[in-house]
PyMOL Python script that loads the backbone (N, CA, C, O; Angstrom):
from pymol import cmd

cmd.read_pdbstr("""\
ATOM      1  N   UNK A   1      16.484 142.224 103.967  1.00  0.00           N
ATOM      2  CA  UNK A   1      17.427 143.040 103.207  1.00  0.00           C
ATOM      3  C   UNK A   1      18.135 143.998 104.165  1.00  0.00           C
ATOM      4  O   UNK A   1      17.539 144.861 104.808  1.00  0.00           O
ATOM      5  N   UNK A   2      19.395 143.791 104.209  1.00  0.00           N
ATOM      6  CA  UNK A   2      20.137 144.700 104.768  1.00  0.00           C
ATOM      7  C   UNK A   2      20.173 146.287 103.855  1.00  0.00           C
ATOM      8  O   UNK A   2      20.039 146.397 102.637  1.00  0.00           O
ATOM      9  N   UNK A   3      20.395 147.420 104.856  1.00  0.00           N
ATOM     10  CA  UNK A   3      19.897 148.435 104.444  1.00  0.00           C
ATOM     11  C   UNK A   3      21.146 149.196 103.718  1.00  0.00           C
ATOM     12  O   UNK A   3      21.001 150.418 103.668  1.00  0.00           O
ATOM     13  N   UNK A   4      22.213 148.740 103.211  1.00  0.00           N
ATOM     14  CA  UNK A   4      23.589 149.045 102.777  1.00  0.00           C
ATOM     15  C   UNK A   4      23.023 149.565 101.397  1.00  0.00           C
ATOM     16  O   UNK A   4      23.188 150.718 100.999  1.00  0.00           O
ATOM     17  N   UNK A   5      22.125 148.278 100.502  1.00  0.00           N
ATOM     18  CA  UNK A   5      22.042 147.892  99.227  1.00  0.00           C
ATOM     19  C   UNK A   5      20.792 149.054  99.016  1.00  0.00           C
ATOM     20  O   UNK A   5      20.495 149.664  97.988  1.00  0.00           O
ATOM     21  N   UNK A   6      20.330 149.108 100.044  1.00  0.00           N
ATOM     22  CA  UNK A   6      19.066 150.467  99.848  1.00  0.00           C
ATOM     23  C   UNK A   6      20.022 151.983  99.788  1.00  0.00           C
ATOM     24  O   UNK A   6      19.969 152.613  98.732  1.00  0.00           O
ATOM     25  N   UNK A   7      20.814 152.491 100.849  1.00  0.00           N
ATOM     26  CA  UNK A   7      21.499 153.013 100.607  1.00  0.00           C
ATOM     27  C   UNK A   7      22.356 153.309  99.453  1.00  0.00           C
ATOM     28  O   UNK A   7      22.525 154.474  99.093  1.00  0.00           O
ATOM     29  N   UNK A   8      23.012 152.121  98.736  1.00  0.00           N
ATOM     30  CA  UNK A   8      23.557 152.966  97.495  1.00  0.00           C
ATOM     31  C   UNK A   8      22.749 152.799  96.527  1.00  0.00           C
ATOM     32  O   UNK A   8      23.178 153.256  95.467  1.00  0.00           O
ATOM     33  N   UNK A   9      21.793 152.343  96.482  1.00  0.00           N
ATOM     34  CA  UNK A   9      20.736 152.471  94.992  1.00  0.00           C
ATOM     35  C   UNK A   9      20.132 153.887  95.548  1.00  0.00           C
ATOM     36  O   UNK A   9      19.846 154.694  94.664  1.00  0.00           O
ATOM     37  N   UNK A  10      19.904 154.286  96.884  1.00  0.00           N
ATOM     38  CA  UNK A  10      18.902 155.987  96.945  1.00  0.00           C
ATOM     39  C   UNK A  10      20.386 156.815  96.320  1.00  0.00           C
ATOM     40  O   UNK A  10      20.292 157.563  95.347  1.00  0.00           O
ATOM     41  N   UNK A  11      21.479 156.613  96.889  1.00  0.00           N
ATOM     42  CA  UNK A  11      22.962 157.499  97.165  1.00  0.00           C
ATOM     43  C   UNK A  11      23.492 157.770  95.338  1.00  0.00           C
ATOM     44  O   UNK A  11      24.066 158.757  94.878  1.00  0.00           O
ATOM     45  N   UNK A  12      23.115 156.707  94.727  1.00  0.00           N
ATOM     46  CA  UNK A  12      24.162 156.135  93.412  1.00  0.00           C
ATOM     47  C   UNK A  12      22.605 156.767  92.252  1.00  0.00           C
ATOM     48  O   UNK A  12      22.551 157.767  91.536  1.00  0.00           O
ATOM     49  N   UNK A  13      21.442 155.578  92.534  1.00  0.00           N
ATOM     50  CA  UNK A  13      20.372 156.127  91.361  1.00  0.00           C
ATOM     51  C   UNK A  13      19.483 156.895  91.398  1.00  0.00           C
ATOM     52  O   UNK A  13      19.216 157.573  90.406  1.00  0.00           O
ATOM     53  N   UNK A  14      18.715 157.007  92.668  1.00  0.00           N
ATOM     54  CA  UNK A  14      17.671 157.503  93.157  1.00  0.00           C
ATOM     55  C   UNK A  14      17.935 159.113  92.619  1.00  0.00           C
ATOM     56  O   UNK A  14      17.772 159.728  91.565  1.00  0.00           O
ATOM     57  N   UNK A  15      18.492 159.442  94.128  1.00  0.00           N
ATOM     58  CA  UNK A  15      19.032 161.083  94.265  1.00  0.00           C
ATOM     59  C   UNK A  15      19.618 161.862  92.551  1.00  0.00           C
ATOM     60  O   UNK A  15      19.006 162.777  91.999  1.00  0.00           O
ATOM     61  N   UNK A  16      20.834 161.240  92.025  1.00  0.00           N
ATOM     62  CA  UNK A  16      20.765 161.713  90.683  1.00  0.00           C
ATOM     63  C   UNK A  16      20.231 161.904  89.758  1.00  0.00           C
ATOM     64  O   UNK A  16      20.343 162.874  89.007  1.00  0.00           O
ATOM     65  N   UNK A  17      19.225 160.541  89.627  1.00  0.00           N
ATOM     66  CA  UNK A  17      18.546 161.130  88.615  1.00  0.00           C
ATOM     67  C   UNK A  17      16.953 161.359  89.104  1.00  0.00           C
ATOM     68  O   UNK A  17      16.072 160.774  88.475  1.00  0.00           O
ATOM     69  N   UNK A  18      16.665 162.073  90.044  1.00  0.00           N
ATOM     70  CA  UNK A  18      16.024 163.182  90.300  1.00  0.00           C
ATOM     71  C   UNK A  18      16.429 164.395  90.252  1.00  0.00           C
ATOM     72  O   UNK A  18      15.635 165.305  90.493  1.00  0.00           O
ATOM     73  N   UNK A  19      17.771 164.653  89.926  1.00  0.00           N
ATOM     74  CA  UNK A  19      17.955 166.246  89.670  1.00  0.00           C
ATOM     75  C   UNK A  19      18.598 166.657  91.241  1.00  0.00           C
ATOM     76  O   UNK A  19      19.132 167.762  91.338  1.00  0.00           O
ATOM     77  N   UNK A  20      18.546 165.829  92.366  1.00  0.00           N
ATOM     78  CA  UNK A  20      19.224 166.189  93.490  1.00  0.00           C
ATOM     79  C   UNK A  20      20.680 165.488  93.594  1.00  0.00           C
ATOM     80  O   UNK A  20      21.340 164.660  92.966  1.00  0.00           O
ATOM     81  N   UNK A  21      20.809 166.365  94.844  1.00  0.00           N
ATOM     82  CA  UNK A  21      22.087 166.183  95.503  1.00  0.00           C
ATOM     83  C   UNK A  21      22.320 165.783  96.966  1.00  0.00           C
ATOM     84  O   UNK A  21      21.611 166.409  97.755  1.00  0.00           O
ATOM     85  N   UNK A  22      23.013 165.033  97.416  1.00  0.00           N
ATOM     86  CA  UNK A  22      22.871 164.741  98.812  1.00  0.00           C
ATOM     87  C   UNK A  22      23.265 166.378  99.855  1.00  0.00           C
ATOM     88  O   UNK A  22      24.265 167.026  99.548  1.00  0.00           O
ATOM     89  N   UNK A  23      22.529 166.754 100.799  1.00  0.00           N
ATOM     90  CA  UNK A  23      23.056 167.969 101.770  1.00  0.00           C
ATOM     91  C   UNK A  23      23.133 167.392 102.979  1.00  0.00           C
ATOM     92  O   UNK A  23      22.050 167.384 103.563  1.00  0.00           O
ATOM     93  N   UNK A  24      23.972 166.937 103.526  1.00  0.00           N
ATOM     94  CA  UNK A  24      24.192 166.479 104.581  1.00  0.00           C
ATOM     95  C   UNK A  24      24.259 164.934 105.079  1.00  0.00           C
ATOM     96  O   UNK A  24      25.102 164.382 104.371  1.00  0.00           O
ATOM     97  N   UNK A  25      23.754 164.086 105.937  1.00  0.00           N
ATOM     98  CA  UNK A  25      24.387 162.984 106.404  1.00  0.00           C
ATOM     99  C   UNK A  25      22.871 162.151 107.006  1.00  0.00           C
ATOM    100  O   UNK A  25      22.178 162.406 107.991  1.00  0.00           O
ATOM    101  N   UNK A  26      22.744 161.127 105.991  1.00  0.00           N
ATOM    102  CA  UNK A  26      21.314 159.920 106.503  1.00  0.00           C
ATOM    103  C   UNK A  26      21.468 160.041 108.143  1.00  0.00           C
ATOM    104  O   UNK A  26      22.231 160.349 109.059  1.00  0.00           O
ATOM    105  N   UNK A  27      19.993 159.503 107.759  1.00  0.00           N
ATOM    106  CA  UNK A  27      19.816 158.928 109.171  1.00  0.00           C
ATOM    107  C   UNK A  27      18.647 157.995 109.451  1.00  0.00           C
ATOM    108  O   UNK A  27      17.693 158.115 108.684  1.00  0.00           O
ATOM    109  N   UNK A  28      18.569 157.212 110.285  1.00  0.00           N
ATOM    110  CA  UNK A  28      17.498 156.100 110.451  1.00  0.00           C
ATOM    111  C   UNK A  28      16.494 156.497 111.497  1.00  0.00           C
ATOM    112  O   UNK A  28      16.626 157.250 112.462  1.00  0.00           O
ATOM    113  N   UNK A  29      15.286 155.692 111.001  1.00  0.00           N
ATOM    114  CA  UNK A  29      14.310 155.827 112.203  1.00  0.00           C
ATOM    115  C   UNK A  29      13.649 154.402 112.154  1.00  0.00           C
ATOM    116  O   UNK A  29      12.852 153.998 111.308  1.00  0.00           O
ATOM    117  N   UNK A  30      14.193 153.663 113.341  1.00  0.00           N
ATOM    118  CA  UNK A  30      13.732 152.099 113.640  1.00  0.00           C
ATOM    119  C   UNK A  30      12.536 152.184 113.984  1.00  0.00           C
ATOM    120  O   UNK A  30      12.242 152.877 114.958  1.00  0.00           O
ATOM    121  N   UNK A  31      11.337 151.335 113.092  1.00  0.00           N
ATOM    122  CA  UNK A  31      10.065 150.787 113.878  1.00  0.00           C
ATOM    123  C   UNK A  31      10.107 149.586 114.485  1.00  0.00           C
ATOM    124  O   UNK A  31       9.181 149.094 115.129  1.00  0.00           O
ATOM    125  N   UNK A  32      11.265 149.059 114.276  1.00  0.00           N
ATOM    126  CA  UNK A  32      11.036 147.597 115.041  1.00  0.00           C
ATOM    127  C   UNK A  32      12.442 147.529 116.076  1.00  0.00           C
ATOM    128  O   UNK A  32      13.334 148.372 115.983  1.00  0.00           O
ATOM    129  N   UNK A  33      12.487 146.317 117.134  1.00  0.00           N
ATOM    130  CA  UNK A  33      13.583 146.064 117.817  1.00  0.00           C
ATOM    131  C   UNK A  33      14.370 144.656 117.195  1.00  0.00           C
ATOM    132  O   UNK A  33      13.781 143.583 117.063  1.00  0.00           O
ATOM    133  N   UNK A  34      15.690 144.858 116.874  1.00  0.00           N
ATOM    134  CA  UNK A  34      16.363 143.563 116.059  1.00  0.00           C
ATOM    135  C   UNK A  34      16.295 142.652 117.168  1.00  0.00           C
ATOM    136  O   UNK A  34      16.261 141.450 116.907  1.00  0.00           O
ATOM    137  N   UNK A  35      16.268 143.075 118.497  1.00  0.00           N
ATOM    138  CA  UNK A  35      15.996 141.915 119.052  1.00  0.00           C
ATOM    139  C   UNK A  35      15.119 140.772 119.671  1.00  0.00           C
ATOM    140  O   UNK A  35      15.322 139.744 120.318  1.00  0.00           O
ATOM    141  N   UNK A  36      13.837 141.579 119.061  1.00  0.00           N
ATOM    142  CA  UNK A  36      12.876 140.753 119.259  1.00  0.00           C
ATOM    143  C   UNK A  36      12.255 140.681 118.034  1.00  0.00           C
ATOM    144  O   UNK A  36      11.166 140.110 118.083  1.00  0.00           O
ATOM    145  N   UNK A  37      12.678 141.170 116.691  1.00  0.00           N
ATOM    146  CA  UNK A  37      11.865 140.988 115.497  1.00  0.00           C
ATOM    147  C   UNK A  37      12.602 139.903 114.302  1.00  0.00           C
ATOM    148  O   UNK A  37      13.710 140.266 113.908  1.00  0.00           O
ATOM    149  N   UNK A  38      12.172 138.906 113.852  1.00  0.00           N
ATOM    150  CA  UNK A  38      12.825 138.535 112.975  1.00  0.00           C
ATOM    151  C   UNK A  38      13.574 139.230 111.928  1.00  0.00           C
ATOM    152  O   UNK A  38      12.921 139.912 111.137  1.00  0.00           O
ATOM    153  N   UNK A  39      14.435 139.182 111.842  1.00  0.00           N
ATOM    154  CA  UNK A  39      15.265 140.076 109.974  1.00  0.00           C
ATOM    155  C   UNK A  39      14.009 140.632 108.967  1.00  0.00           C
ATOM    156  O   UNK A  39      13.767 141.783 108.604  1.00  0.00           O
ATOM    157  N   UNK A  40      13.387 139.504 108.697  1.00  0.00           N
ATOM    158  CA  UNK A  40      12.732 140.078 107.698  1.00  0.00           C
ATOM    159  C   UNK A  40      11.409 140.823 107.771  1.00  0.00           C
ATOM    160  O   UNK A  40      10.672 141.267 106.890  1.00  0.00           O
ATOM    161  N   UNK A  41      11.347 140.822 108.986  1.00  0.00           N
ATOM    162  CA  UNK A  41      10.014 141.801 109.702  1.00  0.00           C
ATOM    163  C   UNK A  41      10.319 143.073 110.304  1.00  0.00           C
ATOM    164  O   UNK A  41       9.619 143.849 110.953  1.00  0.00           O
ATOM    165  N   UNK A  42      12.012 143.126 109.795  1.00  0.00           N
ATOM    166  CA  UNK A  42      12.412 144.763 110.695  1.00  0.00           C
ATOM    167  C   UNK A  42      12.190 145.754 109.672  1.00  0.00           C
ATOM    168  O   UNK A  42      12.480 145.442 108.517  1.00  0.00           O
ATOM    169  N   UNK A  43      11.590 147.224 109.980  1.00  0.00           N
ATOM    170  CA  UNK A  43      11.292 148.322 109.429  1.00  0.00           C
ATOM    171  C   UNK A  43      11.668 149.332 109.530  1.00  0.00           C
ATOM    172  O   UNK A  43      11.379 149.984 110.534  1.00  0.00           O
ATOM    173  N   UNK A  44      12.507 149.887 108.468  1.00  0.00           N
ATOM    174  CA  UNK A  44      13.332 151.753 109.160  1.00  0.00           C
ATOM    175  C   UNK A  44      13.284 152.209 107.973  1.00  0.00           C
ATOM    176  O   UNK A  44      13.529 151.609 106.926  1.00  0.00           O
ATOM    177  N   UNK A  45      12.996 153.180 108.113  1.00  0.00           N
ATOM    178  CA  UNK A  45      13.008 154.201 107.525  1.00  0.00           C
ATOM    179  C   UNK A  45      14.200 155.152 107.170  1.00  0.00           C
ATOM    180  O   UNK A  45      14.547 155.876 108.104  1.00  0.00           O
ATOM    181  N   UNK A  46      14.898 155.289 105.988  1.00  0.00           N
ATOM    182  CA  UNK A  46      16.268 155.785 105.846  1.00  0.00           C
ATOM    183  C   UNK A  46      15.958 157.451 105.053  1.00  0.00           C
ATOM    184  O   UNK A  46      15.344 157.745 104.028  1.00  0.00           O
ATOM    185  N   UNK A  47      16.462 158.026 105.747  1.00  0.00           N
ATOM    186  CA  UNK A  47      15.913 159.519 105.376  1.00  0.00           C
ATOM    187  C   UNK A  47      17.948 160.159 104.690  1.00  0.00           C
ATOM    188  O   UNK A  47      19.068 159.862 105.105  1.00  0.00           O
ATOM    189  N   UNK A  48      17.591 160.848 103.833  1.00  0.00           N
ATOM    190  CA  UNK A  48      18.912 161.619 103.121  1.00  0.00           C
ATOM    191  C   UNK A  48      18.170 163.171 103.043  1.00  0.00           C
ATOM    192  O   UNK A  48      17.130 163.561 102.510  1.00  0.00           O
ATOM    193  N   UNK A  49      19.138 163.790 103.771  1.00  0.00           N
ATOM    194  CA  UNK A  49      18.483 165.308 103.039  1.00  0.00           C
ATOM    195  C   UNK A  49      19.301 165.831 102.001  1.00  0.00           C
ATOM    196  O   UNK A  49      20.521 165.985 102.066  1.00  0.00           O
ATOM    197  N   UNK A  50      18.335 166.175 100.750  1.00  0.00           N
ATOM    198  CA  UNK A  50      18.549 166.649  99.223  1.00  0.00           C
ATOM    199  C   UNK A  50      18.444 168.287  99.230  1.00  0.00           C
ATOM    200  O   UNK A  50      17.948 169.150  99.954  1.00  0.00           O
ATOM    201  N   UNK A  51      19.167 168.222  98.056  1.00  0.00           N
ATOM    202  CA  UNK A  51      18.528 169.724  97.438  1.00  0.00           C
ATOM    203  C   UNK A  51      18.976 169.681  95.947  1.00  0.00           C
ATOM    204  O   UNK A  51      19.963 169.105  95.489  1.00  0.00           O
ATOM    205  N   UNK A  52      17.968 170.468  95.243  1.00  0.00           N
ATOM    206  CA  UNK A  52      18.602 170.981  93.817  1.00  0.00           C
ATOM    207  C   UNK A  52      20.014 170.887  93.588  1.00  0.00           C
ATOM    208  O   UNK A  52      20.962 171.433  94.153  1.00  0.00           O
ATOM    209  N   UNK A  53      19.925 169.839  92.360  1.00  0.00           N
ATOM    210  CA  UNK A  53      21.597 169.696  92.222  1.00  0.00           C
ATOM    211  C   UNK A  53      21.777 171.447  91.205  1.00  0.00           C
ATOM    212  O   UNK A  53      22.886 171.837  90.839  1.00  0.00           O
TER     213      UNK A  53
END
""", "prot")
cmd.dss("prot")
cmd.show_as("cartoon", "prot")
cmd.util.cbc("prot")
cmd.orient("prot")
């Protein structure tokens, strides 16, 4: 899974209806290398910082 479709389901459902708001600008943290890991064995972690909408 490309991480686009994770992005707007946290951006679009997630974040709203928890009562937050996006504050500022994602960012990733890769556990794996795309170039030595197959697609479906790559792992990151997509972080958004929130606050009280």
């Amino acid at each position: 899974m490309t991480r686009r479709p994770v992005l707007e389901r946290m951006h679009h459902e997630f974040i709203p209806a928890h009562g937050l708001r996006m504050n500022g600008k994602h960012h990733e943290v890769y556990f794996s290398d795309f170039r030595k890991v197959p697609p479906e064995k790559l792992r990151t972690i997509l972080r958004q910082p929130v606050q009280t909408a």
